[in-house]
C-alpha positions as CSV (number, residue, x, y, z in Angstrom):
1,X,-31.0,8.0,-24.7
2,X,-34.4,9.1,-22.9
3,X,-35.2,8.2,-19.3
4,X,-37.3,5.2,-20.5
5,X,-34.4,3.8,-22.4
6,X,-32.2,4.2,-19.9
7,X,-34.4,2.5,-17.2
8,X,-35.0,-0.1,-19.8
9,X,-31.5,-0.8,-20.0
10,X,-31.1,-1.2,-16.1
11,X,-33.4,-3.6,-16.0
12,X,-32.7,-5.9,-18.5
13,X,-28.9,-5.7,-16.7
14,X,-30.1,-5.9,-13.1
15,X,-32.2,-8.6,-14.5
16,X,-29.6,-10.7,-15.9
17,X,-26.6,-10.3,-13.7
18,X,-29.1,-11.5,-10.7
19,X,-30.0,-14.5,-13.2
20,X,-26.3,-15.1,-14.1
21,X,-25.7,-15.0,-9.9
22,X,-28.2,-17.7,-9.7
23,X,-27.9,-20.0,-12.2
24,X,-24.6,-19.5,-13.3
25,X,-22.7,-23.1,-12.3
26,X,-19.7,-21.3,-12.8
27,X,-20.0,-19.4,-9.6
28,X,-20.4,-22.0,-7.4
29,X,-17.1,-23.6,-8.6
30,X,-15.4,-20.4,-8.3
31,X,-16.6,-19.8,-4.8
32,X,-15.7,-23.9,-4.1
33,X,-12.4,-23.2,-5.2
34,X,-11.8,-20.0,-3.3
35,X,-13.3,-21.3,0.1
36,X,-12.2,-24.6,0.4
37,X,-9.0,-24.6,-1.8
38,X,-7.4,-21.3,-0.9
39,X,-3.2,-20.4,-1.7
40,X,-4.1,-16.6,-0.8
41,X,-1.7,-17.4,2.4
42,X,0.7,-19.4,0.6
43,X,1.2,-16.2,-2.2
44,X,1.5,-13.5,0.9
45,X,3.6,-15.6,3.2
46,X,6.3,-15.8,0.0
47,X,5.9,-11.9,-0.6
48,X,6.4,-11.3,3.3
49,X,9.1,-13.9,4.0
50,X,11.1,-14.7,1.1
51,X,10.9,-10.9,-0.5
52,X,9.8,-8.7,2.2
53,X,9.2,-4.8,2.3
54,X,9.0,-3.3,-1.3
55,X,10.0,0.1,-2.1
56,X,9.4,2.1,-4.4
57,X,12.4,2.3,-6.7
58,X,14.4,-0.9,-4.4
59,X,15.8,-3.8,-5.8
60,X,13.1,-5.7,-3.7
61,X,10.0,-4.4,-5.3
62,X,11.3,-5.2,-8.7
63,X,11.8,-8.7,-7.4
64,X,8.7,-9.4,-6.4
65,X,7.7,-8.5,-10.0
66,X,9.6,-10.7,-11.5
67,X,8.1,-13.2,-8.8
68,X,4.4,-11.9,-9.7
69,X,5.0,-12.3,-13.8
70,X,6.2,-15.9,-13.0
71,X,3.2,-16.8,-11.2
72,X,0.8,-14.8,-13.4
73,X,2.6,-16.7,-16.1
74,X,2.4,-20.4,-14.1
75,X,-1.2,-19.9,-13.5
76,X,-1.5,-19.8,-17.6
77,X,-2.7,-15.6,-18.0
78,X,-2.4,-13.9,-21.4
79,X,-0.6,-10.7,-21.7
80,X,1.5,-11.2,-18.8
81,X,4.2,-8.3,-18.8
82,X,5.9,-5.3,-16.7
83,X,4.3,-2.0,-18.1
84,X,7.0,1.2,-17.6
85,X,4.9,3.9,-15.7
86,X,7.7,6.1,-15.6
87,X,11.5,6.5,-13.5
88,X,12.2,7.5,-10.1
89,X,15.5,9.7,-10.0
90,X,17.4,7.4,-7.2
91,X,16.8,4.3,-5.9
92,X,17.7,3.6,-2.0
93,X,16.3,0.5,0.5
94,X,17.2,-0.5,3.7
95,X,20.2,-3.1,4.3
96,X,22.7,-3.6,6.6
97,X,22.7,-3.3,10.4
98,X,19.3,-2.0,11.3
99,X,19.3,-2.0,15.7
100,X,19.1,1.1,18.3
101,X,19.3,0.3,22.3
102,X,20.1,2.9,25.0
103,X,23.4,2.2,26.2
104,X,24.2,4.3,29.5
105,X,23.4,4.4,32.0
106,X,21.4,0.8,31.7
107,X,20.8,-1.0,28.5
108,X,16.8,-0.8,26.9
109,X,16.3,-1.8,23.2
110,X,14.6,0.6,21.2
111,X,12.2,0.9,18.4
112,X,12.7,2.7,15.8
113,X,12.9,4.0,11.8
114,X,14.5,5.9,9.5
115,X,13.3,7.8,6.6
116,X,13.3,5.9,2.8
117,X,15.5,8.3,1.1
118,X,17.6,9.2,3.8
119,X,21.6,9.2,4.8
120,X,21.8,6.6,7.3
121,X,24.7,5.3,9.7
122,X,27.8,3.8,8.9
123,X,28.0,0.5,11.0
124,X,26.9,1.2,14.7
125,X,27.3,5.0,16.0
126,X,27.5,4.7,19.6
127,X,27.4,8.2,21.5
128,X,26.0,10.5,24.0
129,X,22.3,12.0,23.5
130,X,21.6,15.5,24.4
131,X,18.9,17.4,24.2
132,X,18.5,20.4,21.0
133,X,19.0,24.1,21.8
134,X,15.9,25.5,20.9
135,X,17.5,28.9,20.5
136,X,19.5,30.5,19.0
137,X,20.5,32.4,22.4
138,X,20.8,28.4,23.5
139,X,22.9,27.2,20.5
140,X,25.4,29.4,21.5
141,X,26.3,28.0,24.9
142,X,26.3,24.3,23.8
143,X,27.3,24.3,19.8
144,X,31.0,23.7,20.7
145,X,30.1,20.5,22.7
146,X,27.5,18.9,20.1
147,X,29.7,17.5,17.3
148,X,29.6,13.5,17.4
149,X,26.7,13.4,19.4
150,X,23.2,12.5,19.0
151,X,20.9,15.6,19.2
152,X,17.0,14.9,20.9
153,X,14.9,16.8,18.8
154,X,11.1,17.9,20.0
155,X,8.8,16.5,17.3
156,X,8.6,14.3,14.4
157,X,10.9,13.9,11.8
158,X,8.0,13.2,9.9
159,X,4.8,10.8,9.7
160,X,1.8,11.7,11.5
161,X,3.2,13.1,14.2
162,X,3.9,16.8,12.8
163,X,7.6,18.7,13.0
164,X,9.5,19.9,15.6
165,X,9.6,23.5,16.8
166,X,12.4,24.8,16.5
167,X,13.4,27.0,14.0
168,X,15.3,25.9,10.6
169,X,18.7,28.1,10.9
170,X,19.0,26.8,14.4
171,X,18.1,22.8,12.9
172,X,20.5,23.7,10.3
173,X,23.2,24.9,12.8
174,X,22.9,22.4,15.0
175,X,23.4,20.0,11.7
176,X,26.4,21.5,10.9
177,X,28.1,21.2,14.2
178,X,29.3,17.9,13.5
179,X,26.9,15.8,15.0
180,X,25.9,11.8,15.2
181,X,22.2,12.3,14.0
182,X,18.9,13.4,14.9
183,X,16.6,11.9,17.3
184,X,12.6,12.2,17.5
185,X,10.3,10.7,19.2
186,X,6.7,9.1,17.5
187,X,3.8,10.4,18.8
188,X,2.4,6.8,20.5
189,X,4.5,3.4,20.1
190,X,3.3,3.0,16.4
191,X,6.5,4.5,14.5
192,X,5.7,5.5,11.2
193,X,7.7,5.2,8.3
194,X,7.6,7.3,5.5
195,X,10.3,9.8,3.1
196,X,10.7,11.1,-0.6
197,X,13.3,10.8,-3.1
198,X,12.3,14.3,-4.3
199,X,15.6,16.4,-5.1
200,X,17.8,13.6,-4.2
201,X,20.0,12.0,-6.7
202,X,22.7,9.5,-6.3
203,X,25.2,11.7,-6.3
204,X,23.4,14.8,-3.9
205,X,21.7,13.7,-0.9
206,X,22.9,15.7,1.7
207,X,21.7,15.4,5.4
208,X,22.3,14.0,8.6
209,X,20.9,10.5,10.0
210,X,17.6,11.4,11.5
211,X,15.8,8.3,14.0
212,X,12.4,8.2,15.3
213,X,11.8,6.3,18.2
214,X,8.8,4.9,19.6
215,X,7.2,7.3,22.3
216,X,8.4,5.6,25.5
217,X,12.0,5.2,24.2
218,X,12.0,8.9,23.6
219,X,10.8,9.5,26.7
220,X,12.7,7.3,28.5
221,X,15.7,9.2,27.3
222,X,14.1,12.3,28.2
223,X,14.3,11.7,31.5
224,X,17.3,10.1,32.3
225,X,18.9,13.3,30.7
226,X,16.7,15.7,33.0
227,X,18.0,13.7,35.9
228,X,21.0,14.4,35.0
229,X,22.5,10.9,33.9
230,X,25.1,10.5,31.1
231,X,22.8,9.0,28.4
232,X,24.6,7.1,25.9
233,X,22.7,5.1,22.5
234,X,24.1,2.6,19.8
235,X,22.4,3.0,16.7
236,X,22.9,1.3,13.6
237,X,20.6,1.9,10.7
238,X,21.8,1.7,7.5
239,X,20.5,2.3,3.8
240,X,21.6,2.1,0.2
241,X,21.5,4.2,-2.8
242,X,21.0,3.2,-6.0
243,X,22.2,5.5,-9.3
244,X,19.5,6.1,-10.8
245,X,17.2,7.2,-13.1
246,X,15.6,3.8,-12.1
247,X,12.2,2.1,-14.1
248,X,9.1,1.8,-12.5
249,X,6.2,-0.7,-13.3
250,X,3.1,-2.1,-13.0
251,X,2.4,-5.9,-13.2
252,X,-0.3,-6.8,-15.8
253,X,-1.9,-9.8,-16.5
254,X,-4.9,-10.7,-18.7
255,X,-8.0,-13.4,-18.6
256,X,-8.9,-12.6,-21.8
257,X,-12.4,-12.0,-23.2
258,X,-14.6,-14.1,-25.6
259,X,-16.7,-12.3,-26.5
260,X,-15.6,-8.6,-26.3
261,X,-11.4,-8.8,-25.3
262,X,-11.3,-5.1,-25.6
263,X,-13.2,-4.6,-22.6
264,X,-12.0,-4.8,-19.1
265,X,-12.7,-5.4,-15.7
266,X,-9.7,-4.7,-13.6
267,X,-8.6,-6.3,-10.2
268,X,-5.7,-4.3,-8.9
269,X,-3.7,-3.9,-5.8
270,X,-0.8,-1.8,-5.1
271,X,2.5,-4.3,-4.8
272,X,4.8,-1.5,-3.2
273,X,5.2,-0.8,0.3
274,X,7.1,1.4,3.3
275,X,10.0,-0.5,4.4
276,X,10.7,0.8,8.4
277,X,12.6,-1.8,10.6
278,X,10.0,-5.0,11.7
279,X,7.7,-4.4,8.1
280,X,7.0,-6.9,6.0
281,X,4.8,-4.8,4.0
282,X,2.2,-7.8,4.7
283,X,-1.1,-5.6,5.2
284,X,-0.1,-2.4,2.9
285,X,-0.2,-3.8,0.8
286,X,0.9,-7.1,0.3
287,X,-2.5,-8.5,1.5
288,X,-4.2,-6.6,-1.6
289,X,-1.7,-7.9,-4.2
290,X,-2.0,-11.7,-2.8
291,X,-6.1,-11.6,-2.9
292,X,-5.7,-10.5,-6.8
293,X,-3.0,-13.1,-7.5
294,X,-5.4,-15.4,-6.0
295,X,-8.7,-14.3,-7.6
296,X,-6.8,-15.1,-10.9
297,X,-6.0,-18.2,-9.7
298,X,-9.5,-19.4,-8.6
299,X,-10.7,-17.8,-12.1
300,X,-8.1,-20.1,-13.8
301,X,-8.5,-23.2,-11.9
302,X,-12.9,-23.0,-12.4
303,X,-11.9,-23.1,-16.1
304,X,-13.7,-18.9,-15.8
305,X,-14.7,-17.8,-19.6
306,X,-15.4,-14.3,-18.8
307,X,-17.2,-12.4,-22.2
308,X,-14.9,-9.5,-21.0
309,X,-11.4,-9.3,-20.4
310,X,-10.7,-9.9,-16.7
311,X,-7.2,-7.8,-16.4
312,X,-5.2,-7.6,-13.1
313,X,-3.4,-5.2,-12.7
314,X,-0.1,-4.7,-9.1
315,X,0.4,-1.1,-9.5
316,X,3.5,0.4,-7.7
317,X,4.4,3.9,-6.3
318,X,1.4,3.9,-4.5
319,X,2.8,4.8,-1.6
320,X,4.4,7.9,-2.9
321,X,1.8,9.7,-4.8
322,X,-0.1,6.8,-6.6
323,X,2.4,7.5,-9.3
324,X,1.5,3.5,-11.2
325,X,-2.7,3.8,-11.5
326,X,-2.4,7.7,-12.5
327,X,-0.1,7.3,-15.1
328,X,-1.7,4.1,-16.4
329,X,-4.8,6.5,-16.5
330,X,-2.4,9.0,-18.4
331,X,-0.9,6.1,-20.6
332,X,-3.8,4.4,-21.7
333,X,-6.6,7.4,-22.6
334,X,-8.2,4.6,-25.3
335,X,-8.6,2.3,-22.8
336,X,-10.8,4.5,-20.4
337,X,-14.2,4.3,-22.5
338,X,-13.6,0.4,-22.4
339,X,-12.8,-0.3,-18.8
340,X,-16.5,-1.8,-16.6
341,X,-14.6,-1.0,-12.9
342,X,-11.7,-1.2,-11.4
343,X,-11.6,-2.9,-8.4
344,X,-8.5,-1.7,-5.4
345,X,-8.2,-4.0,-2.0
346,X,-5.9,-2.2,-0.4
347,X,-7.4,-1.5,3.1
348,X,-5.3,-3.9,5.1
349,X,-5.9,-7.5,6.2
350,X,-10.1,-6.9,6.5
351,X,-12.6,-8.8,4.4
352,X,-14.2,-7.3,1.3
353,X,-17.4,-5.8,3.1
354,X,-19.0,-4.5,-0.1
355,X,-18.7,-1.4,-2.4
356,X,-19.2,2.9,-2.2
357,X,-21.4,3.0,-5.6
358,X,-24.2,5.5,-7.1
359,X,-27.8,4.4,-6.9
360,X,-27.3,3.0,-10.9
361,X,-25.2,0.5,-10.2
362,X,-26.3,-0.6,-6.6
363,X,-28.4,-3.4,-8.2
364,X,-26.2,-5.0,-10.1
365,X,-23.2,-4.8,-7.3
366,X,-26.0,-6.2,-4.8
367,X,-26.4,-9.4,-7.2
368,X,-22.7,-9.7,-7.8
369,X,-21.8,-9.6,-4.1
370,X,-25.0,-12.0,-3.3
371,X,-23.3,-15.7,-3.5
372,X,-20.3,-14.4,-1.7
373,X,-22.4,-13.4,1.1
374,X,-24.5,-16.7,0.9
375,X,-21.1,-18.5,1.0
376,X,-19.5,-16.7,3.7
377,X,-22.7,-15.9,6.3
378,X,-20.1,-14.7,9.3
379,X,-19.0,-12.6,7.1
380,X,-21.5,-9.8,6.1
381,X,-21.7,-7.3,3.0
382,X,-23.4,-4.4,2.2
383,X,-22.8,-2.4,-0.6
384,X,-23.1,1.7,0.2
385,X,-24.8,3.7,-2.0
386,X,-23.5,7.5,-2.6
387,X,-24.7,10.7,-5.0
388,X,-21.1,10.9,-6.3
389,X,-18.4,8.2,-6.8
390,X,-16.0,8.6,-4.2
391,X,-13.4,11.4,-5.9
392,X,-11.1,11.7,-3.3
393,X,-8.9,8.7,-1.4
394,X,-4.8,8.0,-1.6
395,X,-5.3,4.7,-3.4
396,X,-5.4,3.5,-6.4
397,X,-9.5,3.6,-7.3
398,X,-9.2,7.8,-7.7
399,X,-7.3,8.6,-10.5
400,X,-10.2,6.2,-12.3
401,X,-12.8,8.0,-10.2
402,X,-11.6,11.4,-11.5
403,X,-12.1,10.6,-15.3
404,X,-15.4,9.1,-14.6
405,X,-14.3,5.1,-14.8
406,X,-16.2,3.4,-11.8
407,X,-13.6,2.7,-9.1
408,X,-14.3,1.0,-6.3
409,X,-12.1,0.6,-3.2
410,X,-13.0,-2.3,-1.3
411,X,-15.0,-1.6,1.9
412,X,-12.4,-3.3,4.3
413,X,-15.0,-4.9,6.9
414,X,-14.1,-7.2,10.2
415,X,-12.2,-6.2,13.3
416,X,-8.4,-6.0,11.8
417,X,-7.3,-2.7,13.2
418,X,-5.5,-1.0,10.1
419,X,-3.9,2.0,11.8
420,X,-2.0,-0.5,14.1
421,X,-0.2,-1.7,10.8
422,X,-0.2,1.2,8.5
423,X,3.1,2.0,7.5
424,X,4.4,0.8,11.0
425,X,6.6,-1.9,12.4
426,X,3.6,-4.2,13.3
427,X,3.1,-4.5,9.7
428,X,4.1,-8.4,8.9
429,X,2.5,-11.7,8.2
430,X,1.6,-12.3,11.7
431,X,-1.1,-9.9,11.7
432,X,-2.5,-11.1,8.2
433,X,-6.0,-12.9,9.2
434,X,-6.3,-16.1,6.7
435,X,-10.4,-16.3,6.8
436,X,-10.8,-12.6,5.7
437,X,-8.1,-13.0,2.9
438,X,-9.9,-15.8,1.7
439,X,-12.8,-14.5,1.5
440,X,-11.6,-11.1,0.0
441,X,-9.8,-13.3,-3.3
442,X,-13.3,-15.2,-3.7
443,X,-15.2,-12.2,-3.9
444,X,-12.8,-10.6,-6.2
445,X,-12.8,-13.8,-8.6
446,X,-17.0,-14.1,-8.1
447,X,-17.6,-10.1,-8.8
448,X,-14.6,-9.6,-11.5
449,X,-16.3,-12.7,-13.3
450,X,-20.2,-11.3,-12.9
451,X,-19.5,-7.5,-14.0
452,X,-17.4,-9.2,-17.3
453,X,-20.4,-11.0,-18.1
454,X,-22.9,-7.9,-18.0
455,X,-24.5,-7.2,-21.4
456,X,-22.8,-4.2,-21.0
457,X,-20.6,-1.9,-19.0
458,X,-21.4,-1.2,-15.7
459,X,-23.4,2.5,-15.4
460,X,-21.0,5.3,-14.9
461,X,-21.8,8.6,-13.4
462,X,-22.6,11.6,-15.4
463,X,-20.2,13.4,-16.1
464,X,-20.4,17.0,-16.3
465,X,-19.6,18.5,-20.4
């Protein structure tokens, strides 16, 4: 195709998706619908409260499958189905007594996780806490008196707030003594969840119970041992392994097309989530998954004949390596040429602020986004332009990125503060903000509906031969 041809061509589509924003009345129902006749809260208030945190791999996440075909299903979608990405070797989730409080010499409740994955308690393990030999010069004056009790590590057992220092035959030592568990501290009073099933099956899963504690609960124990107080903790944190190897899927569900059904525009979110004591896996990413469920609903309700098929798509293992979108992208290679853009909310409870695009498709993106904008004037977007599309980010726009199909995580805009949540104990339906959510599932429903209605796909960046 020469230059002129190609600047012909983004014309005539910048020209008519403005039009189609314009004059199209079926974007002012969709937005009437979405605004004024929202469920977004009523679909993430039933995945907080009546599933809750989804695993990877748990009995939970399947659940709220199930729950998501139903409703995909109820809202009348085509193609409505779970789609095998591949297994996970075990299955674990949290259940049972989940509670930790310093004991001795005064009672403070504590906050805390354990690792998915991980060998937990068995009911409530009340002992003294000491602090880890460091050495092994210090091992050897203390290992006779650390079995049955919990051991205060330096460090992290993991998350963002590194390792501890000392060295593994000493941490393996110290293990072997006989002790209650392992104790870290978090690096601030967010305490991260996070853990891998990777060489663990249901059968081998050796290691001891390892807790981390919010900052000033580590510290407070800190101290009272350095002034020399008998320091006692109950813990009680238990999980659940499942014999596995376990399915894993993706929820799909189709609007289909009328006039080219082999083509796609895809509104995803990941479905799975961490699962630490106090989540609800509201933000990350149930917020994501609820503004999808909902943009199909407003489609369906406005009576939306996109020409293209509008498919949405709840990927899960997300959270693990973003096992769901890459393998679909593994899965499906005649599907790639066919796919407009993929579109991933799954930045937390903000609004949809706009897209990172290239300078081809910045027009068409600023038309598509244009009513939304109009209809939510608090609320402002602004699409970014970029000489690239993004190829890097942990969600589930890259693997699309990577084989040159436009994906476009959702600029998360407003003043929801995502690191507060992310993968933390703060992450439940309280903190969901209900304006920004609906917001977020009109402009998915307005945009998924204008880019299936291009003449054709939307421009894709060269990609090198």
């Amino acid at each position: 195709m020469t230059f002129l041809s190609r600047s012909v061509l983004l014309v005539t589509l910048v020209t008519m998706s403005s039009a189609q924003a314009q004059t199209d009345p079926k974007i002012d129902q969709i937005i009437n619908e979405g605004k004024y006749h929202s469920q977004v809260m009523n679909h993430l208030t039933y995945i907080s409260k009546n599933i809750g945190p989804r695993l990877t791999g748990s009995p939970r996440l399947y659940k709220a499958q199930q729950w998501a075909v139903n409703k995909f299903k109820q809202l009348g979608l085509k193609n409505v189905h779970l789609e095998k990405w591949g297994e996970v070797p075990v299955g674990w989730d949290r259940a049972g007594l989940q509670v930790a409080k310093m004991v001795e010499p005064f009672e403070s409740d504590m906050v805390f996780t354990m690792s998915a994955w991980s060998n937990g308690t068995k009911g409530i393990v009340k002992a003294e806490v000491v602090k880890a030999p460091e050495t092994a010069e210090q091992l050897e004056k203390v290992k006779a008196n650390l079995k049955g009790k919990w051991i205060l590590f330096p460090g992290s057992a993991g998350g963002r707030g590194g390792f501890s220092s000392i060295p593994a035959e000493v941490s393996d030592a110290i293990d072997a003594s006989g002790i209650a568990g392992r104790i870290y501290g978090s690096r601030n009073e967010l305490v991260i969840t996070s853990g891998s099933w990777t060489g663990k099956t249901y059968e081998a899963h050796p290691g001891v119970t390892r807790i981390t504690v919010r900052k000033s609960d580590y510290d407070r124990l800190a101290r009272n041992i350095d002034f020399g107080r008998h320091v006692v903790v109950a813990i009680g944190s238990e999980g659940t392994w499942y014999k596995g190897p376990i399915p894993q899927y993706n929820v799909v569900a189709d609007i289909p097309g009328t006039e080219k059904p082999d083509e796609f525009v895809i509104v995803s979110g990941h479905y799975d989530s961490w699962n630490g004591p106090g989540s609800e896996g509201t933000c990350d990413n149930g917020t994501g998954s609820s503004t999808a469920i909902e943009a199909a609903r407003i489609l369906m309700k406005s009576g939306a004949k996109p020409k293209r098929t509008i498919r949405f798509i709840l990927w899960s293992g997300e959270e693990q390596g973003i096992y769901g979108s890459s393998n679909y992208v593994k899965l499906h290679p005649e599907l790639l040429p066919k796919i407009s853009a993929v579109l991933v909310d799954d930045g937390g409870t903000g609004y949809q602020g706009g897209y990172d695009c290239i300078a081809s498709q910045l027009p068409i993106l600023d038309a598509a986004i244009a009513p939304v904008a109009k209809a939510f004037p608090d609320l402002p977007m602004k699409n970014r332009v970029h000489e690239k599309m993004p190829q890097g980010g942990g969600s589930d726009h890259a693997p699309f990125n990577r084989i040159g199909v436009p994906g476009f995580f959702t600029i998360e805009s407003g003043d929801a503060d995502y690191n507060f949540v992310h993968h933390t104990q703060f992450d439940n339906l309280e903190q969901a903000r209900p304006n920004y959510l609906i917001q977020s599932a009109t402009n998915h429903a307005v945009v998924s509906y204008t880019l299936a209605n291009l003449p054709d796909l939307l421009p894709r960046e060269a990609q090198k031969q």
